[in-house]
N, C-alpha and C positions, 0 to 999 in steps of 0.2 A: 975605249974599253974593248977587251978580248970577250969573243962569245966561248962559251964550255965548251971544251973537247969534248968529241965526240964518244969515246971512254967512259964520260963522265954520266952521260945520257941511260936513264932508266930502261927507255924504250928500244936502244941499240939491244943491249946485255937481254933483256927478254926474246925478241930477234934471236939474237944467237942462240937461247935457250930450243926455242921453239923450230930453230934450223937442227941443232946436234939432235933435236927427239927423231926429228924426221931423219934423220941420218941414221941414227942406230935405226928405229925401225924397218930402214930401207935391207942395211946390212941384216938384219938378223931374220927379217923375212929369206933372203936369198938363202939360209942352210934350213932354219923349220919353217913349218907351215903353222900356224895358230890361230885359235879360233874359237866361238861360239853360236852352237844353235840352241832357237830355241822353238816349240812347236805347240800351238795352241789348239791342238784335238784336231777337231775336223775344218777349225776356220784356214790351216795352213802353216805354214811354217819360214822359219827366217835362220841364215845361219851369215854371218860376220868373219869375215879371216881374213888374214894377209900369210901371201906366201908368193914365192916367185918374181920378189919385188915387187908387189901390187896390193892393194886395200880392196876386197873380194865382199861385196852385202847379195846373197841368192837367195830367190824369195821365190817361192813351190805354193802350189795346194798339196803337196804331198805332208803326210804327219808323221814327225819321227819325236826319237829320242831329245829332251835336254839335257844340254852339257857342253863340255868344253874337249876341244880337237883339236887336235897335237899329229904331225907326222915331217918326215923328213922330206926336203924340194928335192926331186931329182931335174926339175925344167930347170936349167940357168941362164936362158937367152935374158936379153934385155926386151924387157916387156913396151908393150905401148902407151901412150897416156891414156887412153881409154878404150873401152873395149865394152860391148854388150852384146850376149850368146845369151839364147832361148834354146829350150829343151820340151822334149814332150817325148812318152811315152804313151803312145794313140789306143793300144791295146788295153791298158791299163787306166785309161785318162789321165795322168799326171803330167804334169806341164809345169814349165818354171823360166825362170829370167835371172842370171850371174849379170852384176853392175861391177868392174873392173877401172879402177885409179891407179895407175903406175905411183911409186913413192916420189918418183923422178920429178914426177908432173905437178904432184902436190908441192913440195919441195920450191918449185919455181912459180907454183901458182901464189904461194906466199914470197917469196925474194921480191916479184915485180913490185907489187905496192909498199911491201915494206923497206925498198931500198925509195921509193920514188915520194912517201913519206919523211923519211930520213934526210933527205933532200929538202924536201919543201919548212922542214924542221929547221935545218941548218942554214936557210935563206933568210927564214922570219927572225930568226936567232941574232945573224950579222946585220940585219936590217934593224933591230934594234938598240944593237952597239953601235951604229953608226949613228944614227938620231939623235943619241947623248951625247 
């Protein structure tokens, strides 16, 4: 007996779902930048974006606006897998921390296991067919 093509595999077609997402979002971060903050009075604030190829979480004590941020990338280099920059305005006391995920790095942080799954999938699979 033949094991399923891999085509035929739920788990592959998901895969690929969850590769094309991270793909547009890579692409579409590279021309806008997007995003939401959000700011809870005096405990501090959080804002979420991707822009410049990267997934962006900057967390302040400063308190601003809720809402959602929109503007166009002018940075096009290719970014890093990761990156962490702290900020402080000393005069002011405001301080804060940008957490920075390349879409590159995500992208391959999921391919590794899920090709290495895929694998171990497709072993158990023909080791079954053989058995019969």
């Amino acid at each position: 007996m033949v094991p399923r093509h891999l085509l035929r595999w739920k788990s592959f077609w998901l895969g690929i779902l969850v590769l094309g997402f991270l793909a547009w979002a890579w692409s579409r971060s590279n021309t806008r930048a997007e995003g939401f903050g959000y700011s809870n009075g005096t405990a501090g604030a959080g804002v979420i974006y991707q822009g410049s190829g990267s997934v962006a979480l900057e967390v302040s004590d400063d308190s601003m606006g809720t809402g959602f941020l929109s503007a166009e990338v002018t940075d096009k280099s290719f970014p890093p897998p990761f990156k962490i920059s702290r900020w402080e305005v000393a005069d002011e006391g405001r301080s804060g921390a940008v957490y920075e995920v390349a879409h590159w790095f995500l992208m391959l942080l999921f391919l590794f296991p899920w090709s290495a799954w895929l694998f171990w999938h497709w072993k158990r699979e023909r080791k079954k067919c053989e058995s019969r």
